[in-house]
C-alpha positions in Angstrom: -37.9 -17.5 73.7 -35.2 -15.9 71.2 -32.8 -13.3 72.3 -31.2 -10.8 70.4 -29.0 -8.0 71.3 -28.2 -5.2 69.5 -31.7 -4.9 68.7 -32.1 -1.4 68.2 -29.2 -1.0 65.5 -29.5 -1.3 61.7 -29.1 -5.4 61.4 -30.2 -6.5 64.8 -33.4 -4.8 64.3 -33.9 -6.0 61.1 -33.3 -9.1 62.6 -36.3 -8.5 65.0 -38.4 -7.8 62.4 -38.1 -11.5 60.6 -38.6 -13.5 63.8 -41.6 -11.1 65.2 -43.3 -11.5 61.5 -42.4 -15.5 61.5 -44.5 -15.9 65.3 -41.3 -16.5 67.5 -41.4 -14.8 71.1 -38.9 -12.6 70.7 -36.9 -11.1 74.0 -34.7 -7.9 73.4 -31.6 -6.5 75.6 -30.8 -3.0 74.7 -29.5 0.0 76.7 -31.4 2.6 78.4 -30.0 5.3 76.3 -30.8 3.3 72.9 -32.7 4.9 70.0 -36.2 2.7 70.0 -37.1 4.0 66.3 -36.6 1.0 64.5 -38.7 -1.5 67.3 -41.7 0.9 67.3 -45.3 -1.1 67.3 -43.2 -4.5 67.1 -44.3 -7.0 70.0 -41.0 -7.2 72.2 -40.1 -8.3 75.7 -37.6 -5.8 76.5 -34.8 -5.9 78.9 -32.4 -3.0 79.4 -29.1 -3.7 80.3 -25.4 -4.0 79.0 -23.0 -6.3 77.8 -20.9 -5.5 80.3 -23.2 -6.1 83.2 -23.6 -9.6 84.0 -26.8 -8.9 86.2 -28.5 -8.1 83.1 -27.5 -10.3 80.8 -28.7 -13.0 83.4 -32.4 -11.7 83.7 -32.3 -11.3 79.5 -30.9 -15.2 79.4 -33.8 -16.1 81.4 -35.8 -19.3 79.7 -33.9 -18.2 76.6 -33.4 -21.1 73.9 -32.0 -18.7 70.8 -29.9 -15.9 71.0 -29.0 -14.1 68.4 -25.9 -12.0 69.5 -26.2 -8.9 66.9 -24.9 -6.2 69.0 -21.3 -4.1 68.5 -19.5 -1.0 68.4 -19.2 -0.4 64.5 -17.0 2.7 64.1 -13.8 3.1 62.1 -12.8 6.1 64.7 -13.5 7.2 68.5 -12.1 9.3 70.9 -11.3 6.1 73.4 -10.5 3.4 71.1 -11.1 1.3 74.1 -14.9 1.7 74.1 -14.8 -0.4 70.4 -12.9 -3.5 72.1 -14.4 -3.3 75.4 -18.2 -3.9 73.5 -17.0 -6.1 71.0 -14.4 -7.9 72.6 -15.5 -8.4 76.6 -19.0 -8.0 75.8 -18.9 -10.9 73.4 -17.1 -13.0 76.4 -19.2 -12.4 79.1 -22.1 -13.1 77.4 -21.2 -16.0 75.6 -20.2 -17.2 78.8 -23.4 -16.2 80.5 -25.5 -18.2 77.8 -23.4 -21.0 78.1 -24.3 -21.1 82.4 -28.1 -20.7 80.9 -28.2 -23.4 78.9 -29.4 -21.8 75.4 -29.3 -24.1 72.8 -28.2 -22.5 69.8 -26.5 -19.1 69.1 -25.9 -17.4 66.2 -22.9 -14.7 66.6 -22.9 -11.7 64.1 -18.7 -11.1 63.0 -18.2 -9.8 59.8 -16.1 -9.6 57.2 -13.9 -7.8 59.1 -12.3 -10.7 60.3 -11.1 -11.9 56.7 -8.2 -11.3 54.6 -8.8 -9.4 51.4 -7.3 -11.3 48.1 -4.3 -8.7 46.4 -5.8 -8.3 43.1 -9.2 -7.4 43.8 -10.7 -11.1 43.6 -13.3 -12.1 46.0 -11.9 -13.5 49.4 -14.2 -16.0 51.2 -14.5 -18.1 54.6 -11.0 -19.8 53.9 -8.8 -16.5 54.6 -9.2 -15.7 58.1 -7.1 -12.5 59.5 -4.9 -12.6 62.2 -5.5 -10.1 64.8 -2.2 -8.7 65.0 -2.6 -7.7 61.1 -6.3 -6.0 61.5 -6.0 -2.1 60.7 -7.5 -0.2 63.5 -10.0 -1.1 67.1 -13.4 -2.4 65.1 -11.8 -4.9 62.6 -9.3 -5.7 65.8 -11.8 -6.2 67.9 -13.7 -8.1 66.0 -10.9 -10.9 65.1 -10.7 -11.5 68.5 -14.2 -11.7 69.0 -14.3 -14.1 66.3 -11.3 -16.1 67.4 -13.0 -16.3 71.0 -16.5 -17.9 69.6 -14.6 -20.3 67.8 -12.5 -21.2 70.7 -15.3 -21.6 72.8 -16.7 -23.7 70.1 -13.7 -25.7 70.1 -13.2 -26.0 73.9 -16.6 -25.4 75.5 -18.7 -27.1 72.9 -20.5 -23.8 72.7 -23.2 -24.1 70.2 -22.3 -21.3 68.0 -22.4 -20.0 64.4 -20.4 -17.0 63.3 -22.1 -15.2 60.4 -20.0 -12.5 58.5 -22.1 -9.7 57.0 -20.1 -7.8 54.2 -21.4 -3.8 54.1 -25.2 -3.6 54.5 -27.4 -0.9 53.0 -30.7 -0.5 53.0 -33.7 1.7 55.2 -33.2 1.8 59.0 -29.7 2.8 59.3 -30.5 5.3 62.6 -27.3 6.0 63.5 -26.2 6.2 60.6 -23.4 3.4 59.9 -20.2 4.6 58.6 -21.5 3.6 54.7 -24.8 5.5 55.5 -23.0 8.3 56.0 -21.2 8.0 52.9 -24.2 7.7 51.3 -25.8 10.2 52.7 -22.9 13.0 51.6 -22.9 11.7 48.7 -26.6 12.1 47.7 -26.1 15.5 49.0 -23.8 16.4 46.8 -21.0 16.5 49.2 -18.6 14.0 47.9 -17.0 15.7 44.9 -14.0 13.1 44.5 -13.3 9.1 45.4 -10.5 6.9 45.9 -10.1 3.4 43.7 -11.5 0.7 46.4 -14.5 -1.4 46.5 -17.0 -2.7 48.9 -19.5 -5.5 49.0 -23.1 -4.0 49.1 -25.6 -5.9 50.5 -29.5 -4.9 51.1 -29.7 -4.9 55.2 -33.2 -7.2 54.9 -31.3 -10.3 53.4 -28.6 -10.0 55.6 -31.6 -10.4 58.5 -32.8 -13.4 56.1 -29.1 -14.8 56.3 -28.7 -14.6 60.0 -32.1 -16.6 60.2 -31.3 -19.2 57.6 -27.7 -19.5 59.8 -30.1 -20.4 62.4 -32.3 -22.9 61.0 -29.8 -24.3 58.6 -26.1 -23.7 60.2 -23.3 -26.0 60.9 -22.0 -25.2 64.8 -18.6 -23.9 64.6 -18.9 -22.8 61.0 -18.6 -18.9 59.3 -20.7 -17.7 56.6 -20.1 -14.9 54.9 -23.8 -12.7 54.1 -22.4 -10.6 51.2 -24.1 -8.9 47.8 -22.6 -7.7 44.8 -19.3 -6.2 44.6 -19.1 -2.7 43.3 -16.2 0.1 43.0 -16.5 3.3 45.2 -17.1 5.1 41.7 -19.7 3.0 40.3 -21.6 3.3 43.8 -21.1 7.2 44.0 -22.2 7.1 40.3 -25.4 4.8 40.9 -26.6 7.5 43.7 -26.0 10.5 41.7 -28.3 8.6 39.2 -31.0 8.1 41.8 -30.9 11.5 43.2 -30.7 13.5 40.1 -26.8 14.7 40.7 -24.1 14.6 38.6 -21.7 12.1 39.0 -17.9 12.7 40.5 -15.3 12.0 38.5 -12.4 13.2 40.6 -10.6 10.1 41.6 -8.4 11.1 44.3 -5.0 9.5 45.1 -5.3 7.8 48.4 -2.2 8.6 50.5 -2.6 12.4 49.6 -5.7 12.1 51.7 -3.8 10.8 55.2 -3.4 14.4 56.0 -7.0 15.4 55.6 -7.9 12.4 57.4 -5.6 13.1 60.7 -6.8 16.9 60.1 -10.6 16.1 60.5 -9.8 13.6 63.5 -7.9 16.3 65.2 -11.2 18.6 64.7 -13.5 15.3 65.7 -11.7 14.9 69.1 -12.8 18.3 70.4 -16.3 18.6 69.3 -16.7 14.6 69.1 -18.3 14.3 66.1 -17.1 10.9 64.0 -14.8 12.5 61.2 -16.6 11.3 57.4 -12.8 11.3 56.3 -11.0 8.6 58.7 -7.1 7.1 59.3 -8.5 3.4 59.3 -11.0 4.3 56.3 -8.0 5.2 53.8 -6.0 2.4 55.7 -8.2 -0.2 54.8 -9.4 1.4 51.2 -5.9 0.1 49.9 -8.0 -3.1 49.2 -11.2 -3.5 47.4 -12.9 -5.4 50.1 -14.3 -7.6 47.4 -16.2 -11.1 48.9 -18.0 -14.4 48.0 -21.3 -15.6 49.6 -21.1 -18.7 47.6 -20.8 -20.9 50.7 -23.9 -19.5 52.4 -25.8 -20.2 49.1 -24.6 -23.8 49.1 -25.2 -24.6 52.3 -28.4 -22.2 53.5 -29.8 -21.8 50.6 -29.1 -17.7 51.2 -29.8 -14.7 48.4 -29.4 -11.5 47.8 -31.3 -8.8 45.8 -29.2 -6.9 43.6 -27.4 -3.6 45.1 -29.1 -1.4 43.4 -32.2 -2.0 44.9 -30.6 -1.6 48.8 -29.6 1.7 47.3 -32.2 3.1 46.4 -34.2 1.8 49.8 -31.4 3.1 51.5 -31.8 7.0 49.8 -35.4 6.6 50.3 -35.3 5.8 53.8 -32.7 8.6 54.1 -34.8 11.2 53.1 -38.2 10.3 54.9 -36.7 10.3 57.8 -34.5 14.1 57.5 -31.4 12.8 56.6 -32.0 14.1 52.9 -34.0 17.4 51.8 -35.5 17.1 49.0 
């Protein structure tokens, strides 16, 4: 039996998907309130429950061997910031603690690459530059350092048997929610982003990031990260390729980035009374100083991992996009 949490979000279900397709028994622990879209017709044991609720996780731990721990709170703002390290920070605790108690065998734990340090320059940064919590911008990539820090400690301490896998940005088709780059994709092939700022991301198709976590898995050294990464492209290339895809024209306006801090306070201030995640953030522009630029080369050495180029996640991504509503047209 394999368990993985945060099965109804955009990796953890594509997770799923790989181990229900490869035979494996697969157990899932979401909440009540979870969007079940992306686990329709797949053959689950399902267990609702929190992170936070011991009682749960114990009757989702039950005759468990695997678990796959997928599940966090990915936003860059929220009205409680709280919320964000409470999930990702105690949740991670108490259940790696409860699996320990239950005897699971192996456990791969989804970080990301949050929890590294970009290089100055642009060039890639890899699994040798970890971040220290007290220099993380904002409650997600805070949270998640700590998270991080704790696995490894447990590692260390506990002999948990853990590996930490470090997903860069994934794209691709069942991003529900959507993610915070969804939605930037989304505006954008909507013709809603008229201007960018000079960053860049690492773009990575969410199917091999799935493939990643399983060769971690199979293939993974306890204790060790791996960063599941793609191709690294500038903000303007990426808002260029979309336009391409959907027909638009391509924005040119390159925007300077600290002129946008007052926009970005503005739209939290209007996100705070109707609750509705801002598209222009604090933590966004914060972290946009860097090109978030990173190398998989370590997961390709050692677990044999690919990736598809970008391009391809993008256009899955604006397909999936509009089938579903997000996109007329």
């Amino acid at each position: 039996m394999i368990l993985v949490t945060g099965a109804s979000g955009f990796v953890g279900s594509a997770v799923v998907r790989l181990l229900v397709e490869a035979g494996h028994e697969v157990r899932v622990l979401i909440r009540p309130t979870s969007p079940r879209t992306n686990l329709a017709g797949a053959r689950l044991d399902i267990v609702e429950g929190d992170l936070l609720d011991t009682a749960s996780l114990e009757r989702a731990l039950q005759g468990v061997r695997h678990l796959f721990h997928v599940a966090a709170d990915y936003r860059l703002w929220e009205r409680h910031a709280d919320a964000i390290i409470r999930t990702n920070i105690e949740g991670t605790r108490v259940l790696m603690q409860a699996a320990q108690h239950a005897g699971v065998e192996r456990i791969v734990y989804t970080s990301s690459v949050a929890t590294l340090k970009p290089r100055r320059g642009g060039a890639p940064s890899d699994e040798t530059l970890p971040l220290a919590a007290g220099a993380a911008v904002g409650a997600y990539k805070y949270s998640k350092v700590v998270a991080e820090r704790l696995v490894e400690a447990m590692v260390a301490e506990q002999n948990l048997p853990a590996i930490i896998v470090n997903p860069s940005t994934p794209i691709g088709p069942g991003d529900v929610r959507p993610t915070p780059t969804g939605r930037m994709i989304v505006e954008a092939a909507a013709g809603r982003m008229p201007g960018f700022v000079d960053t860049g991301l690492n773009l990575v198709h969410v199917d091999d990031v799935a493939k990643g976590h399983i060769l971690a898995w199979q293939k993974g050294r306890v204790g060790e990260r791996y960063i599941l990464g793609g191709e690294n492209v500038l903000l303007g290339l990426m808002l260029a390729d979309i336009a391409r895809v959907t027909g638009r024209r391509a924005p040119r306006l390159r925007l300077p980035r600290r002129a946008l801090f007052p926009v970005a306070y503005g739209a939290q201030a209007i996100a705070r009374v109707t609750g509705r995640e801002p598209l222009v953030t604090v933590t966004g522009l914060k972290l946009a100083k860097y090109r978030m630029f990173f190398s998989s080369a370590k997961a390709e050495r050692e677990l044999g991992y690919r990736a598809r180029p970008y391009g391809e996640a993008l256009a899955d991504a604006i397909a999936w996009f509009r089938r579903h509503g997000y996109l007329k047209g």
